[in-house]
Rosetta silent file (secondary structure, phi, psi, omega in degrees, C-alpha in Angstrom):
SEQUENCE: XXXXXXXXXXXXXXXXXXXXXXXXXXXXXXXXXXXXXXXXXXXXXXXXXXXXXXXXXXXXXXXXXXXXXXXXXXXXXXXXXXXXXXXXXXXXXXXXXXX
SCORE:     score description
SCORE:     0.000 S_00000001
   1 L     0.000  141.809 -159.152  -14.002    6.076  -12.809 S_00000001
   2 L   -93.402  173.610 -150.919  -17.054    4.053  -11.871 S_00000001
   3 L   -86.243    8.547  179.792  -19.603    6.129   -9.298 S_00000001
   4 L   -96.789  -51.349  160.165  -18.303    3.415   -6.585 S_00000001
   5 H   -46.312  -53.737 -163.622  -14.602    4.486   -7.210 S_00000001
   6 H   -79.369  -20.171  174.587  -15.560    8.232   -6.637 S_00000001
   7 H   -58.862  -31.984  171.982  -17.492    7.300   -3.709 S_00000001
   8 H   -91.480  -25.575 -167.601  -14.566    5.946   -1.892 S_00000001
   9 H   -70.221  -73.610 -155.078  -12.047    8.637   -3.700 S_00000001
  10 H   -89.180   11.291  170.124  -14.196   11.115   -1.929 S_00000001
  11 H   -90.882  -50.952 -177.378  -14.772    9.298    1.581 S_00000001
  12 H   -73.385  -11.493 -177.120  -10.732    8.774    1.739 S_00000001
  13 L  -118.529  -17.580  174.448   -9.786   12.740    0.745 S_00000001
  14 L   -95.475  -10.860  171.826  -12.434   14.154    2.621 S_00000001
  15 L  -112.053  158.497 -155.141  -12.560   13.259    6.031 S_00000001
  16 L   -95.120  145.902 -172.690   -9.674   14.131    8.115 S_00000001
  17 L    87.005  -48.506 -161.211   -7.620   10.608    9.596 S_00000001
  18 L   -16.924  116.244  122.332   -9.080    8.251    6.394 S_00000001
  19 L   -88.741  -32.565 -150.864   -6.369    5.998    6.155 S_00000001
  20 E  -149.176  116.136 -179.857   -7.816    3.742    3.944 S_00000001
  21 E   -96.555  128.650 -169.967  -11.553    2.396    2.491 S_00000001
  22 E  -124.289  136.409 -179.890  -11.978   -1.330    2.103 S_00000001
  23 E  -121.388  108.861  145.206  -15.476   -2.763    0.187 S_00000001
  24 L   -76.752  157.114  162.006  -15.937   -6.623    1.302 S_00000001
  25 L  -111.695 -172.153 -177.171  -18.102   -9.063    0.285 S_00000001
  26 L   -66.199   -4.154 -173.402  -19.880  -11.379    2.875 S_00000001
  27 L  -104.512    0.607 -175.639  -17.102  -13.929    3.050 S_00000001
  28 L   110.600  -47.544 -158.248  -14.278  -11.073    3.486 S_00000001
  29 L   -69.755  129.757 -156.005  -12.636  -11.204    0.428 S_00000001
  30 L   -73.951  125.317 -174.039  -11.935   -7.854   -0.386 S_00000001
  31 L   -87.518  -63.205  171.833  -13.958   -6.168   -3.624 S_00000001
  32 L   -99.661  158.369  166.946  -12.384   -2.333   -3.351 S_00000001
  33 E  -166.031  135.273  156.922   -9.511   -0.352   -1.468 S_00000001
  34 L  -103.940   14.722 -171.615   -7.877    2.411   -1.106 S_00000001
  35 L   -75.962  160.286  160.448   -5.728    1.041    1.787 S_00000001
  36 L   -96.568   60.065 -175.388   -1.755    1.559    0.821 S_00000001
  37 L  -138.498  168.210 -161.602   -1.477   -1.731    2.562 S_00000001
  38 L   -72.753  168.436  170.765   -0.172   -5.480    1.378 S_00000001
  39 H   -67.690  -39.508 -159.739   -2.996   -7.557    0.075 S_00000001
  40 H   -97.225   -4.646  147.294   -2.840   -9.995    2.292 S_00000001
  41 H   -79.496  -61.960 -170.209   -3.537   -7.130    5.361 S_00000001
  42 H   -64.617  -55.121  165.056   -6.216   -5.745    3.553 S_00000001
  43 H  -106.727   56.078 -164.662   -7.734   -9.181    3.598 S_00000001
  44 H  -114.917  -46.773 -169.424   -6.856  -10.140    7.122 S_00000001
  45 H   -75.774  -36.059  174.049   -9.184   -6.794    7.644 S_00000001
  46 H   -89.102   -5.972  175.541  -12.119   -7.943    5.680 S_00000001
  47 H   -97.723  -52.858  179.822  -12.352  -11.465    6.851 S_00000001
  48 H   -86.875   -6.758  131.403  -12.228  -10.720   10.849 S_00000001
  49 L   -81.532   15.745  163.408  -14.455   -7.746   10.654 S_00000001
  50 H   -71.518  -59.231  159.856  -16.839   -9.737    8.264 S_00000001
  51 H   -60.773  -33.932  139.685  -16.998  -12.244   11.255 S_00000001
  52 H   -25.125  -48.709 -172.251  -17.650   -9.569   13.776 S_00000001
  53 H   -72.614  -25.409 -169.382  -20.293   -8.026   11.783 S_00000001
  54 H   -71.590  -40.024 -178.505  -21.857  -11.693   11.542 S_00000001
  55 H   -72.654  -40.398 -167.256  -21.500  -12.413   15.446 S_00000001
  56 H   -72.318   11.479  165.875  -22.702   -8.819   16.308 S_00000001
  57 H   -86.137  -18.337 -124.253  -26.186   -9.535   13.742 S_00000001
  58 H  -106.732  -23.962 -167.885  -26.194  -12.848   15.507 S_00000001
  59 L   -75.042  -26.188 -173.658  -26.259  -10.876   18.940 S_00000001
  60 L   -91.255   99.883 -173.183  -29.004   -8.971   18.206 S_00000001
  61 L   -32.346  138.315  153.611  -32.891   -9.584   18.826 S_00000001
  62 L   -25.304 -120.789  168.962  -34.871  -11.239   15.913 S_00000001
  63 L     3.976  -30.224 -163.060  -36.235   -7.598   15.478 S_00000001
  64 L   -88.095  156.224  158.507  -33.242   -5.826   15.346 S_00000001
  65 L  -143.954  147.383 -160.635  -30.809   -4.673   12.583 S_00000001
  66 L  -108.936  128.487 -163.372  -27.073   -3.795   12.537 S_00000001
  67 L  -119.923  -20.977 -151.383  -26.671   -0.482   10.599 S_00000001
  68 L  -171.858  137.631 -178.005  -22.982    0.591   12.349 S_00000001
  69 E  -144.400  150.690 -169.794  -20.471   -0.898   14.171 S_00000001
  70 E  -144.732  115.898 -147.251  -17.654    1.173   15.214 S_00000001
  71 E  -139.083  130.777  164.487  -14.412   -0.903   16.632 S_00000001
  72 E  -118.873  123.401 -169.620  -11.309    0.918   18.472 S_00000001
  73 L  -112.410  173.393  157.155   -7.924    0.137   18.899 S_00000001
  74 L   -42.584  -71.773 -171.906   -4.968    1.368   20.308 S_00000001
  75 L   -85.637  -29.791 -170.530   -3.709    2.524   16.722 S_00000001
  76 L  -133.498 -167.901  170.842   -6.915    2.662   14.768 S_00000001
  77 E  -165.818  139.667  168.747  -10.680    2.770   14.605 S_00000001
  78 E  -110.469   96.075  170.858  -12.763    0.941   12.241 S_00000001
  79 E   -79.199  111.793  179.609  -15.914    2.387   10.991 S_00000001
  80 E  -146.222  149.763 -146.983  -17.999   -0.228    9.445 S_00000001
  81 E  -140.537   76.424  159.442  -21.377   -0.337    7.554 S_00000001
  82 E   -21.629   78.791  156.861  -22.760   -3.064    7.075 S_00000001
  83 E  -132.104  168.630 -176.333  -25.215   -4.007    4.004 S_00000001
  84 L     7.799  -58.315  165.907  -26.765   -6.992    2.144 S_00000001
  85 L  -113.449  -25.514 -174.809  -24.051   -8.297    0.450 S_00000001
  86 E  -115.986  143.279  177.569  -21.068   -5.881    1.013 S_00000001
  87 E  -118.951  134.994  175.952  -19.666   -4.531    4.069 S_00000001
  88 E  -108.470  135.788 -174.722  -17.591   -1.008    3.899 S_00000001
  89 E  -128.169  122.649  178.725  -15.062   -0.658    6.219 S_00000001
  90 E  -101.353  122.969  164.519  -13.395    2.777    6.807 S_00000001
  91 E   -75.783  113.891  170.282   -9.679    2.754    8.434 S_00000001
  92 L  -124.300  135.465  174.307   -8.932    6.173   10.698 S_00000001
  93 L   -68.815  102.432 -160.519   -5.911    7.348   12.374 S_00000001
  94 H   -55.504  -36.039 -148.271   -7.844    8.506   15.712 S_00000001
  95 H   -83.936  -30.566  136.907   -5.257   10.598   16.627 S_00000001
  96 H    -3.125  -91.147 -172.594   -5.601   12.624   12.856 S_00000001
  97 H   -29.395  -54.513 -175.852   -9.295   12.620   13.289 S_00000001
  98 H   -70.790  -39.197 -174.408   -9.369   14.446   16.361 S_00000001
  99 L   -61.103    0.000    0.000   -6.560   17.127   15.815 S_00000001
C-alpha cells in the first residue's frame, strides 16, 4: 500500500463520523477514495467542491491563501484542504462526529 493509501486508510478509521476520503485533481476528477459511493457521486463531489474551492481563492485578497474550507449540510459536512494540484476532501456524518 502506497504511503498515500495509508494516509487516507488512517484518516477514514481514525476519526469518528469519516464517511469517506476523496483526493481530486484541479478539474474534479477524482484521483483516490474511500467513499462506498457510485462513481459517478464521488465525482459529482469532486467537481462542485473543486469549483467552490476555485470561487472561494477567487474571493480572497491578492495576499491571501485558502488553506481550509469547511462546508455543512443538513446530512453532511465537508472538510476540504486545498493544495497545488490536489484537493482532499473528507466526508463526515455530523451527527457521528459529535456523539
Amino acid at each position: 500500500m502506497s504511503e498515500i493509501d495509508d494516509t487516507l486508510k488512517r484518516i477514514h478509521s481514525s476519526h469518528k463520523g469519516v464517511i469517506g476520503v476523496i483526493v481530486v485533481d484541479s478539474d474534479g476528477v477524482v484521483i483516490k477514495s474511500t467513499l462506498n459511493e457510485s462513481t459517478d457521486i464521488q465525482q459529482s463531489y469532486g467537481v462542485t467542491i473543486s469549483q467552490m474551492v476555485e470561487k472561494a481563492k477567487q474571493a480572497l485578497k491578492d495576499n491571501d491563501e485558502l488553506t481550509f474550507l469547511k462546508i455543512k449540510t443538513k446530512r453532511h459536512e465537508f472538510v476540504v484542504v486545498p493544495d497545488k494540484d490536489y484537493v482532499l476532501i473528507t466526508l463526515i456524518n455530523p451527527n457521528e462526529s459529535s456523539a
